[in-house]
N, C-alpha and C positions, 0 to 999 in steps of 0.2 A: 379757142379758149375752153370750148367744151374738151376739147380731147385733152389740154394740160390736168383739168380737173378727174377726169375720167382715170388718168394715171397716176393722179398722187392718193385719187380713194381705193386704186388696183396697190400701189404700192405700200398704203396703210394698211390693208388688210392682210398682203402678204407676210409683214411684220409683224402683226397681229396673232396671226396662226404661224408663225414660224418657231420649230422648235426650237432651233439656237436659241432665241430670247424667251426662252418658257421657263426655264430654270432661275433661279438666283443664288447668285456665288456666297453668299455669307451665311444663307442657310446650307448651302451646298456643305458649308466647311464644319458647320456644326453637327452633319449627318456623316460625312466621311470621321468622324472620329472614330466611328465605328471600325471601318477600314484602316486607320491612321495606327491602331494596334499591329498591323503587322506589315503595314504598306507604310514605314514611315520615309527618311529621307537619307537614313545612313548606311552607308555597306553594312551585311552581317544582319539588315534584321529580316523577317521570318517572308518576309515577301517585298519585292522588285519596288523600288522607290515611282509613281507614279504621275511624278513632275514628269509635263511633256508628253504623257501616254496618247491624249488625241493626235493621233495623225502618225504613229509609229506602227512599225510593224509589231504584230503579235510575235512574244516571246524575243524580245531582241536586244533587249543590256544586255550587254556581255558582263555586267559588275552580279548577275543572278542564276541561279541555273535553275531552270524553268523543269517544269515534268515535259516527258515525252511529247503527249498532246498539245502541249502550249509549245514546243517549240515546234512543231510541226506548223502548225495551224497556221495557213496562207490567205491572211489578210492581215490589214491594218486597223488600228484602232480608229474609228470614227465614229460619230455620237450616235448613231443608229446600234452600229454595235456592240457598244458601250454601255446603250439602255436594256436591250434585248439580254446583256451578259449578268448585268445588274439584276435583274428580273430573276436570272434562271443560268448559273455560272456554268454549272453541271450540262447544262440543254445545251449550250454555245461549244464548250469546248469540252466533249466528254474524256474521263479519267484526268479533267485538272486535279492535282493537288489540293488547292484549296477550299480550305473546310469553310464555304459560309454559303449558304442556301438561298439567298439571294432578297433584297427589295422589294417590298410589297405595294409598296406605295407610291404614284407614279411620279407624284410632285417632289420626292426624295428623292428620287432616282434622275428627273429635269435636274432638281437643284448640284447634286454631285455631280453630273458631267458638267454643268456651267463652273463650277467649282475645280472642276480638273483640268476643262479649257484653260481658266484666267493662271493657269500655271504652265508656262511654256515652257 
C-alpha cells in the first residue's frame, strides 16, 4: 500500500512540474494573435500556416518557401524547441526571415505552444 501511494504522489508531482501541462490553450490563442498576423491558415499569407507544427520537421510544407536557414535546419519542431525559438527566433535559427524578436514572457510562450499543440 505504501509503495501504490508513494507512486501516485511521484506521479502527481511529475504533472505537476510537467511542462506540456504549464501552458493553457485559450490564453495561448489569445497571445498567438500576435503571430496569427502572418502565420495564419491560408496559402499566400506572409508565413507558413502553423497547424500541426509540434512534431514536424523544421521548414517542411511544401505550400511555403521557407529562407535558407529554415529549410536547412535539421530538427523537428517539439515544445522545447518551440519555446527556446519563441524566446529568441534569430538565436535558434540564424538569418530566418522573420521579423519578430521574440516572447518575453515565459507564461506566453507555455501558453502558445499548448495553443499550437491542441492544433493537430
Amino acid at each position: 500500500m505504501a509503495d501504490a501511494r508513494f507512486l501516485l504522489v511521484a506521479a502527481g508531482l511529475l504533472c505537476a512540474t510537467s511542462p506540456a501541462l504549464a501552458g493553457d490553450a485559450a490564453r495561448g490563442k489569445q497571445v498567438f494573435q500576435i503571430c496569427a498576423a502572418c502565420h495564419g491558415d491560408q496559402p499566400g499569407d506572409l508565413g507558413p500556416s502553423l497547424v500541426g507544427v509540434v512534431g514536424r520537421k523544421a521548414g517542411a510544407r511544401d505550400d511555403y518557401r521557407y529562407s535558407g536557414p529554415m529549410s536547412r535546419a535539421d530538427f523537428t519542431w517539439d515544445r522545447e524547441r518551440l519555446r527556446s525559438f519563441l524566446r529568441d527566433p534569430r538565436g535558434v535559427v540564424k538569418g530566418t526571415k522573420m521579423p519578430f524578436d521574440g516572447l518575453a514572457d515565459e507564461g506566453e510562450i507555455d501558453d502558445v505552444i499548448e495553443f499550437l499543440a491542441s492544433r493537430p
